[in-house]
N, C-alpha and C positions, 0 to 999 in steps of 0.2 A: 526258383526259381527261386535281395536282400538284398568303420560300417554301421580308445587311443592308449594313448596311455593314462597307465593308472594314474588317480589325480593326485597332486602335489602333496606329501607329507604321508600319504596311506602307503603303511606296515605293510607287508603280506605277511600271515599266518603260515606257520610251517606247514609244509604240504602234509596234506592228510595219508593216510595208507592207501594204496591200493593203483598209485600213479610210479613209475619206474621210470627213474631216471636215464633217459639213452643217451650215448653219444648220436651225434647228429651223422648220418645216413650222404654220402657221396649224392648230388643228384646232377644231370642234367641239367645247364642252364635254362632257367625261364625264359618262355618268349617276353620279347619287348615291344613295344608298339612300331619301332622303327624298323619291326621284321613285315609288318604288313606294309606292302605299298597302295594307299588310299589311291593315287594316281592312274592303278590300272583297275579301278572298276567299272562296270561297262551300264553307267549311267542310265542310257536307253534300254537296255534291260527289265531295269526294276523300277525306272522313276515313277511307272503307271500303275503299279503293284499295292493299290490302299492296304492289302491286308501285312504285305510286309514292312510297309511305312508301319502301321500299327503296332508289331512285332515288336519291330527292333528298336521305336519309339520307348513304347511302352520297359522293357528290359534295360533300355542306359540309363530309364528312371530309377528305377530299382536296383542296378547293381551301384550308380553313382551315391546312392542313399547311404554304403555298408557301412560309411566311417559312425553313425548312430547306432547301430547294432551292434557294431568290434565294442565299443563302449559300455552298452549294458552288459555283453557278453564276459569281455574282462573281468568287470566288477563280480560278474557272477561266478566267476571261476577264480577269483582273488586267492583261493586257500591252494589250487594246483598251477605252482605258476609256471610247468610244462606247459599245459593246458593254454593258458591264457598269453603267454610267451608268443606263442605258435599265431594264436588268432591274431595278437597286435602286429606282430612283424614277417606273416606270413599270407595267412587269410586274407587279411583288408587289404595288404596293397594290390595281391591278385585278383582280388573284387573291384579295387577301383580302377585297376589296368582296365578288367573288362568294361564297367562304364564307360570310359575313357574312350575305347576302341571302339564301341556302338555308336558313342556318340559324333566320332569323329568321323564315322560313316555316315549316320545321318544326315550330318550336316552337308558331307560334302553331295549326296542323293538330292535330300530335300532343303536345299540351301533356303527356302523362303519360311520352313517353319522354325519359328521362335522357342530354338529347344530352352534356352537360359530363361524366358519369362515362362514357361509351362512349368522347368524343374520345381521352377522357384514356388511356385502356386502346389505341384503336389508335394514337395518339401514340407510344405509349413502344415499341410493336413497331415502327411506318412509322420514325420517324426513326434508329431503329439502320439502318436500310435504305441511309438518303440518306447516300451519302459520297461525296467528289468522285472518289475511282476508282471509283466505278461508271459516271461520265461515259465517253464517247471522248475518249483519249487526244489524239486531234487535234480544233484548238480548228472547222474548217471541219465534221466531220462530225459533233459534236457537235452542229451547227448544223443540221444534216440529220437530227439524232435529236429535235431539238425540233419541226422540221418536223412529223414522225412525229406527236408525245405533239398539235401543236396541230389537226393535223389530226382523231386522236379524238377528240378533247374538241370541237371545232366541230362534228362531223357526231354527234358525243351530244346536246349541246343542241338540234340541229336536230330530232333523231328523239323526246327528250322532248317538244319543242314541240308535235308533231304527233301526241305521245300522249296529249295533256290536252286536253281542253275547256276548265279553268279558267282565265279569263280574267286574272286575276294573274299565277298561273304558267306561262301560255304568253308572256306581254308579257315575265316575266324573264328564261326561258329563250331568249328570242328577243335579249334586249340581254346577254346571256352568249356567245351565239352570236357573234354581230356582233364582240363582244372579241378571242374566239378565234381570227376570222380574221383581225383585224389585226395581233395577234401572230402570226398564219403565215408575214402577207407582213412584217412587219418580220424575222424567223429569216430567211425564204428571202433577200430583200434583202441581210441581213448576208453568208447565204453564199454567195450572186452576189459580191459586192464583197472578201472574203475569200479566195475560191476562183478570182478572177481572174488572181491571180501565180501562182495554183500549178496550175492546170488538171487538179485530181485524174480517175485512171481513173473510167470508170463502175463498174467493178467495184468500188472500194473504199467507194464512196458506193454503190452498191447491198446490199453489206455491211452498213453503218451502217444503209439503212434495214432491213433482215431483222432486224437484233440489235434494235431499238428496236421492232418491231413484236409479234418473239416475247414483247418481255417484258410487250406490254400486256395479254395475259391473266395473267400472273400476277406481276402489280405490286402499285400501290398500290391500283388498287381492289376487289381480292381481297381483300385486305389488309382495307376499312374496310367491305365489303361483310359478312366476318365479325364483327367487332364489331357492327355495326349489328344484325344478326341475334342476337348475344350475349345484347344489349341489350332485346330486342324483346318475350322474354319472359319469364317467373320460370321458375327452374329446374324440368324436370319440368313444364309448362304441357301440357294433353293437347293445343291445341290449336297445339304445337309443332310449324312443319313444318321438317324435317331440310334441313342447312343447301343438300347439294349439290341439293335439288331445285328450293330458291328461287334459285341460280345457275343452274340450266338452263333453272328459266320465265323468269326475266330474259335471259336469253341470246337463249331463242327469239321476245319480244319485241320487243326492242329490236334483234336483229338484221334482222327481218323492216321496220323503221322507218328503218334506218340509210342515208343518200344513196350508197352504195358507189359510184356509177358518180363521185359529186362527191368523195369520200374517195381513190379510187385518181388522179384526176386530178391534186391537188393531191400525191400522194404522189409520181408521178414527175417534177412539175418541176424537183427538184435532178437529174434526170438529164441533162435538155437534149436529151431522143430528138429525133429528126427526127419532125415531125406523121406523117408516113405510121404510123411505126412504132408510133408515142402510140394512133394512132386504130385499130389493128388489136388491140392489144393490152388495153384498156382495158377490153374488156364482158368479154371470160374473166376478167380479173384483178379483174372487179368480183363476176361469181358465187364466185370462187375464196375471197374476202374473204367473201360472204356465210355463205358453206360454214361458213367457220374459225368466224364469228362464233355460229353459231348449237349446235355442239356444245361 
């Protein structure tokens, strides 16, 4: 589940070996915001729905944050500027479409919560967070921790999608989805082509993915998940439920929802196992994730 340009006067260093130059690839036009029509969503549907107020709250937190990440991210990729090209004029603005498009659902659902004074409050705590040393030190397994962040955030969409009926926000949740994985394979791509001269252990890249994994319970959307709930109602509200209970019914939801057998597959392709060992190992490591997911 996370964002500019380089700053004024800073060189890039010649790309290092191991990044190949491509010509850019024909695509499909991106959706736009003005492909969704906000108009026909079916209000009475969902407005009574706390858990997906919470959802989708908590997510336009987080994807509207990306322009502070695209930023350390560059800088950390300043020597491949494929790499870093991609994140600033590619990545972020698709990350901040999708802010853009949750939030513009929310408001139009929960017109009386104060998304702009909540951003604003988990803003100033998330971004003390985001500093380029909290990245990996090394620029390939960084690459494998993105892996990690695009893998949750595609199999969240996927498991929202499949938590709503509402026909709006399952269409958006479904073209958020489809994003997320092609920033997968563009990360995983980079660190094929990166990780080719240097043929890191699996241990060290098994490493990156544990550190990147443990932190996704208590990252950024811990983080906006409490604001959101700050926000949600006047101090003292009897109908105030306490914060860590709406973390565990959300937990026990949306883990029960979440593709884990398609999450852990896509988690070990930077490993490069031999299929034998992929397909033996896959259905434990997909309860094991369940497990984690739901306490």
């Amino acid at each position: 589940m996370n964002q500019l340009a380089v700053p004024p006067g800073r060189t890039r260093p010649p790309a290092q070996p191991g990044i190949r130059r491509t010509q850019p690839r024909l695509q499909a036009p991106h959706w736009t915001l003005d492909w969704i029509d906000f108009s026909q969503i079916q209000i009475d549907a969902v407005h009574d729905n706390d858990d997906l107020f919470y959802l989708l709250a908590s997510a336009s937190f987080v994807e509207s944050g990306s322009g502070t990440y695209t930023r350390n991210l560059v800088e950390h990729f300043d020597a491949h500027p494929s790499i870093a090209d991609w994140l600033q004029h590619q990545w972020e603005p698709e990350e901040l479409q999708h802010g853009l498009a949750l939030k513009t659902y929310v408001q139009t659902v929960w017109p009386a919560f104060d998304w702009e004074a909540a951003y604003v409050a988990f803003f100033d705590e998330y971004s003390r967070l985001c500093t380029v040393e909290e990245l990996e030190e090394d620029r390939a397994l960084e690459l494998v921790a993105r892996c990690v962040v695009e893998t949750g955030t595609a199999t969240y969409y996927q498991a929202l999608r499949d938590f709503t009926a509402e026909p709006v926000l399952a269409d958006l949740a479904e073209r958020i989805r489809m994003d997320e994985v092609q920033h997968y394979k563009h990360f995983y791509r980079d660190f094929k082509q990166l990780n080719a001269a240097r043929n890191l252990p699996r241990t060290r890249i098994l490493g990156a993915l544990k550190r990147r994994l443990l932190e996704l319970r208590t990252s950024d959307s811990d983080i906006a998940l409490r604001h959101v709930w700050a926000f949600r109602h006047a101090p003292g509200d009897a109908d105030e439920v306490p914060f860590e209970q709406v973390c565990q019914r959300l937990y026990n939801r949306m883990g029960a929802l979440l593709p884990m057998e398609q999450a852990v597959k896509m988690l070990l392709k930077p490993l490069t196992l031999p299929h034998r060992m992929e397909h033996i190992i896959e259905r434990p490591l997909a309860r094991i994730a369940r497990r984690v997911m739901s306490t």
